[in-house]
Phi, psi and omega in degrees: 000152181242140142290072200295308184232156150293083189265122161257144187234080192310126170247093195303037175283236192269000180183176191250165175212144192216143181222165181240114169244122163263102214279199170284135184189159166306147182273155190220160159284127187252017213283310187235149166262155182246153175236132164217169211239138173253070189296354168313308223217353166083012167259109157350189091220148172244160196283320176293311182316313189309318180296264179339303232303298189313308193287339191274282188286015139283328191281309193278350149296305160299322213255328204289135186269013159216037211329334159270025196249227174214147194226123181265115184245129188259151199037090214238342159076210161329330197071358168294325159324266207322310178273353176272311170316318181289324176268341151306302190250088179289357146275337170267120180278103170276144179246090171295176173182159176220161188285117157330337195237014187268165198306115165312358167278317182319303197304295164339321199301307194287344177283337173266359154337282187265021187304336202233043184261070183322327180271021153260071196301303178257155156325171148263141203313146143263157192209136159247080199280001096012294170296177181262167184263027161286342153303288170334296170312317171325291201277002161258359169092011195135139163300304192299339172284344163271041158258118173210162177286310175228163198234148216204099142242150197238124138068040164244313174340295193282015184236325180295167146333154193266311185319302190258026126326294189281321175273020192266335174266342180285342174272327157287013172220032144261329192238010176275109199300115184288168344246033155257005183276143198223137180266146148241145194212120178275134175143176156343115167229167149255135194243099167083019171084006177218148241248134165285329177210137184309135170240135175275179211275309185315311177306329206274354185257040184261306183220153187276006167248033160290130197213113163264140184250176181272153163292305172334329202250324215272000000 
């Protein structure tokens, strides 16, 4: 058995406090992620999503702090998080997004994801979280329209810029709703100084900013 990813979970109140689950999973080859196309309907998939959604929406039955609230998901990829989230919590109103400068395909991928998702109200956002989030807000039309209870990043941390790490949190602590609001966050870490889950050499040569960070520095 392996212990692949991490969900950290930051809870945004009168200070920040963070906790960590490491679910469990059958070990898989992680060498490469694989992707394939339904060019019918414009859907993606990735292979990791496919792997994570379940363990990831078991964690968010415990973590999430409103089920009935709003969910911001930064990188949102493919959208399958997003349309598996909508159908687990069929009250919490999700907000997908992506990076500007990510496969301009992505974004279709993710509106026929969530097409019948009713709790997917808008399209999805571009976010460079990397920027302040008054960049952000540009592309929601206002701040106050990025106001949600959680904030849901997946498999980004350990591929980004360390900047859009540090803005993902200057930005959940402009727009998370006190004194429940929570960032979560999924993907690689190192925990006690070892790799939460084997990443091969092949993955680490896709960008040159791969970094596993400790939930300590994140």
């Amino acid at each position: 058995m392996l212990t692949p990813n991490t969900l950290l979970s930051i809870s945004f109140k009168h200070a920040f406090s963070a906790r960590y689950a490491i679910p469990i999973m059958q070990a898989t080859n992680r060498s490469m992620d694989t992707h394939h196309e339904d060019d019918s309907n414009n859907k993606c998939s990735a292979a990791a999503a496919e792997r994570n959604t379940r363990p990831i929406l078991d964690v968010l039955q415990t973590h999430l702090p409103r089920p009935k609230g709003s969910l911001l998901e930064i990188a949102s990829g493919t959208g399958q998080h997003a349309a598996a989230i909508a159908l687990e919590f069929p009250e919490l109103q999700i907000q997908p997004s992506e990076h500007p400068s990510g496969d301009p395909s992505l974004m279709a991928c993710i509106q026929a994801w969530t097409r019948d998702c009713p709790n997917v109200v808008h399209p999805p956002l571009t976010i460079d979280c990397s920027q302040h989030v008054s960049e952000w807000a540009k592309a929601a039309g206002g701040e106050d329209a990025l106001l949600c209870d959680t904030i849901l990043c997946v498999n980004m941390t350990h591929i980004s810029p360390w900047q859009s790490t540090v803005g993902l949190f200057q930005g959940a602590s402009h727009i998370l709703q006190k004194p429940h609001g929570t960032l979560i966050i999924y993907g690689p870490f190192t925990v006690d100084g070892k790799p939460t889950t084997d990443i091969s050499c092949e993955m680490r040569c896709r960008t040159n900013e791969f970094t596993l960070h400790g939930p300590q520095a994140i």
